[in-house]
C-alpha positions in Angstrom: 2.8 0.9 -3.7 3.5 2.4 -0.4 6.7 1.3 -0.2 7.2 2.3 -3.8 11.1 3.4 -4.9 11.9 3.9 -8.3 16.2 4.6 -9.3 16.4 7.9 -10.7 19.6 7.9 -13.8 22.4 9.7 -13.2 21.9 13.7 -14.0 18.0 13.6 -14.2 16.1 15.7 -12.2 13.8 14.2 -9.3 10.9 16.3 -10.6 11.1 14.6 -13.9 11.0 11.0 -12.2 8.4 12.2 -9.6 6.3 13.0 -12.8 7.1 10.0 -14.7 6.0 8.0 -11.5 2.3 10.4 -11.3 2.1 9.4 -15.3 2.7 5.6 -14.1 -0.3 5.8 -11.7 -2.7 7.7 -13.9 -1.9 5.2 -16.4 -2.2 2.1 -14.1 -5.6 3.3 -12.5 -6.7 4.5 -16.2 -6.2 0.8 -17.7 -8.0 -0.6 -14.4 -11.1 1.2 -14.8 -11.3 1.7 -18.3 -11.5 5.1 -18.2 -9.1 8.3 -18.1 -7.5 9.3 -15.0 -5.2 12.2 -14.2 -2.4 13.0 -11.6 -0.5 15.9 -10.6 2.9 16.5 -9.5 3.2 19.6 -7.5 6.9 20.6 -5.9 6.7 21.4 -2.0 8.7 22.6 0.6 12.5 20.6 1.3 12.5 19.2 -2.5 9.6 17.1 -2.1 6.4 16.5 -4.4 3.3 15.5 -3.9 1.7 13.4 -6.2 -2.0 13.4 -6.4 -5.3 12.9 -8.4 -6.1 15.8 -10.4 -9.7 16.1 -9.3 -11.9 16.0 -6.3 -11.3 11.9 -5.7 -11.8 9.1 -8.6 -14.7 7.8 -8.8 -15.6 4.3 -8.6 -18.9 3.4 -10.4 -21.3 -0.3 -9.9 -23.1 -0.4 -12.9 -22.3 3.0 -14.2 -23.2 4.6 -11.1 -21.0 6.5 -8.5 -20.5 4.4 -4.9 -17.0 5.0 -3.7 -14.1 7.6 -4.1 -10.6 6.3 -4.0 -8.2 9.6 -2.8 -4.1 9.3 -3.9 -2.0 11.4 -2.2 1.7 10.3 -2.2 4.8 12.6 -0.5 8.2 11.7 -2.6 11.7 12.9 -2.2 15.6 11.7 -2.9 16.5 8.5 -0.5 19.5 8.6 1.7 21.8 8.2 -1.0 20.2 10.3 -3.2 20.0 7.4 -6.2 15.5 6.6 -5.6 12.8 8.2 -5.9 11.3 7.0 -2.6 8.0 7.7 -0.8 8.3 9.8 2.4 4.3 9.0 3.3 1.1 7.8 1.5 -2.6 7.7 2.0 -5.1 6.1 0.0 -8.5 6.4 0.8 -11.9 5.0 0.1 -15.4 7.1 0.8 -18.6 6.0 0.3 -20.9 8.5 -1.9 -18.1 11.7 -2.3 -14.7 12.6 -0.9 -16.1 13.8 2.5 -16.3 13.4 6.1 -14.2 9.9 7.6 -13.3 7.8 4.9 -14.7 3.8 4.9 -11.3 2.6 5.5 -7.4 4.1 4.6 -3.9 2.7 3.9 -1.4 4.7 5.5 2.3 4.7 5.1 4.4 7.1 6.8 8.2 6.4 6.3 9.5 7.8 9.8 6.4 8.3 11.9 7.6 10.8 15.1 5.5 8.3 17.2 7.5 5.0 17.1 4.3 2.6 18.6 2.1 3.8 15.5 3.0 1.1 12.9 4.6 3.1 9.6 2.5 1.0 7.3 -1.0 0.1 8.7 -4.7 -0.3 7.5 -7.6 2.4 9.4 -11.4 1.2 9.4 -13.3 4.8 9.6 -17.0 4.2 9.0 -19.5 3.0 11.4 -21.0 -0.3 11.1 -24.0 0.9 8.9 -22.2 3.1 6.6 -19.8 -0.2 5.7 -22.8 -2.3 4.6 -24.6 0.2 3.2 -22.0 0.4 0.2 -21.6 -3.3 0.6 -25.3 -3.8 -0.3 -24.5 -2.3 -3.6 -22.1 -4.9 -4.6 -21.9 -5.6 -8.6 -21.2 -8.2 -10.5 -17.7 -8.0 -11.4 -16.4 -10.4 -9.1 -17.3 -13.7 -7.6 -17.7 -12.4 -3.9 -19.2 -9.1 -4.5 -21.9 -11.5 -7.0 -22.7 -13.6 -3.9 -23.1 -11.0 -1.7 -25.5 -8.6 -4.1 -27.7 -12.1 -4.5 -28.3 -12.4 -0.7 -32.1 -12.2 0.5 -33.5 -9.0 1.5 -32.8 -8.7 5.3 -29.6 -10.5 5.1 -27.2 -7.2 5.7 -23.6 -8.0 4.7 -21.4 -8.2 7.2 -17.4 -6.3 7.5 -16.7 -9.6 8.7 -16.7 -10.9 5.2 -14.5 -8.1 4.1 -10.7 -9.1 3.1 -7.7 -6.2 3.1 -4.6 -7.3 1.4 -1.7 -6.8 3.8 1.7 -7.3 1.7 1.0 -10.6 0.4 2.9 -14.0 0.8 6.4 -11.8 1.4 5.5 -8.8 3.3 2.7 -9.7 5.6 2.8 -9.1 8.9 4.2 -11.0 11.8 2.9 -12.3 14.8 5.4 -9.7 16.8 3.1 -7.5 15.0 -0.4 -8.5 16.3 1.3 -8.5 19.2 2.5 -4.8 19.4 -0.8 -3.9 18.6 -2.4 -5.4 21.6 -0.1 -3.8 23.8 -0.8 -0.5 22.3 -3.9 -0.1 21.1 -5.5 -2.0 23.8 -3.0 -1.8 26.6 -2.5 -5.3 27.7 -0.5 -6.7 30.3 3.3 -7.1 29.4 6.8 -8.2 30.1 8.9 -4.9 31.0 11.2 -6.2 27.9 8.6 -6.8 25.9 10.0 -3.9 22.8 12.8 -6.1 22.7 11.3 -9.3 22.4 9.0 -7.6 19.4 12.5 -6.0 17.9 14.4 -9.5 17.9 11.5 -11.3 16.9 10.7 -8.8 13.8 14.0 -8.7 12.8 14.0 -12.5 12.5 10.9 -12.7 10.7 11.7 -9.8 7.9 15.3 -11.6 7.8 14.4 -14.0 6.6 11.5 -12.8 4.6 14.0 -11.0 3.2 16.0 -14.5 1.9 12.5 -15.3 0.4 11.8 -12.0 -1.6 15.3 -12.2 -2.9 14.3 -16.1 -3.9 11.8 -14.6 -5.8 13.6 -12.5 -8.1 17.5 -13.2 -8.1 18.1 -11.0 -11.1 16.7 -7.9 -9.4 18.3 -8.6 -6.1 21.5 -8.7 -7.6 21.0 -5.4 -9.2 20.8 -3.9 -6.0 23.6 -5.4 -4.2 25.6 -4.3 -7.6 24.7 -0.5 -7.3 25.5 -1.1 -4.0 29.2 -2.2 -4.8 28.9 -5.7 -4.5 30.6 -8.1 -6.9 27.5 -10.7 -8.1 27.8 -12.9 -10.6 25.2 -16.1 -11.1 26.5 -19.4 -12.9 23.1 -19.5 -14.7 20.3 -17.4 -15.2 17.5 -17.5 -12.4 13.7 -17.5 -12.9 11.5 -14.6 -11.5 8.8 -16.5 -9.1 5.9 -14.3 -11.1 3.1 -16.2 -8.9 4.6 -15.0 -5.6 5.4 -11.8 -6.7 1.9 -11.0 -7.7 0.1 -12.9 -5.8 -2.4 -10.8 -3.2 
């Protein structure tokens, strides 16, 4: 949802579709945990909103009892051509115990970050080694993994290791030019002196045709888009949405 842009009808106010969008997420994180959430839409400077949970963090509850936070907060505003709600920056985050301190870990999206070698899109671990399997060692029994892991013997700590973050699934995961990047800035390896260009070309390639595949996976969508951009498409018989790929973690 990061990347999240929603086409706003002709003569309708953003604020209305930035509050539609907050009434999408309560709704979405409501059904999910089977209780009632609430967000807020609040207008800020340059004809943005923020959209936000109404309260101090959501709790998230093992066996009816508090463990982790999850915080919303999501900066909208007009696109380029002023037709989408898009997202100008997002962070979600996820504390263990209340919304305080360094979060356990954070998805941050930043739609033109001022500092080019910070990836817009990118995952943050925050919490020490001990704080991470402390909540770990809570795990309930609502999923298969998180079943195994509560039934490990006393002394066995769980480890992050075992811990998997989705990353944009089969379509939008990243490339190797990525992993790359990140050496080279994070940890300041040895490089060519071309080496931005070789991770521009290469990047390019790979979202290309990433690109080709998305569009593979819903046709009737795609050509939506290219026809509110002012292309003429026109398909000789219908075309199936790939539902698995589109969903699919």
């Amino acid at each position: 949802m990061t990347g999240f842009s929603k086409e706003v009808p002709d003569g309708r106010p953003l604020q209305d579709v930035a509050e539609e969008f907050a009434t999408e997420l309560a709704d979405t994180v409501s059904r999910f945990l089977g209780q009632e959430c609430r967000f807020t839409c609040s207008a800020i400077d340059g004809g943005r909103f923020n959209v936000a949970e109404e309260n101090d963090g959501i709790p998230l509850t093992i066996d009816g009892q508090p463990v982790l936070v999850l915080s919303v907060d999501i900066y909208c505003y007009w696109d380029s051509r002023e037709t989408y709600l898009a997202v100008e920056a997002s962070s979600f985050k996820v504390f263990a115990g209340r919304q305080q301190g360094e979060p356990l870990f954070r998805y941050d999206f930043l739609r033109d970050p001022a500092n080019r070698n910070i990836p817009c899109a990118h995952l943050q671990i925050g919490a020490h080694r001990d704080e991470f399997t402390h909540a770990l060692g809570y795990g309930g029994y609502t999923s298969r993994r998180a079943k195994t892991r509560a039934a490990k013997p006393p002394g066995r700590a769980p480890k992050i290791s075992e811990v998997h973050f989705p990353l944009g699934g089969p379509r939008f995961r990243p490339c190797l030019e990525d992993i790359l990047a990140m050496t080279r800035e994070e940890f300041g390896i040895d490089t060519a002196t071309d080496w931005a260009s070789v991770i521009d070309k290469g990047r390019r390639s790979w979202r290309l045709k990433q690109v080709a595949a998305a569009v593979r996976d819903c046709p009737e969508e795609a050509a939506r888009v290219l026809q509110d951009l002012g292309y003429a498409v026109e398909a000789s018989t219908p075309a199936q949405e790939n539902t698995r790929r589109l969903t699919q973690a």
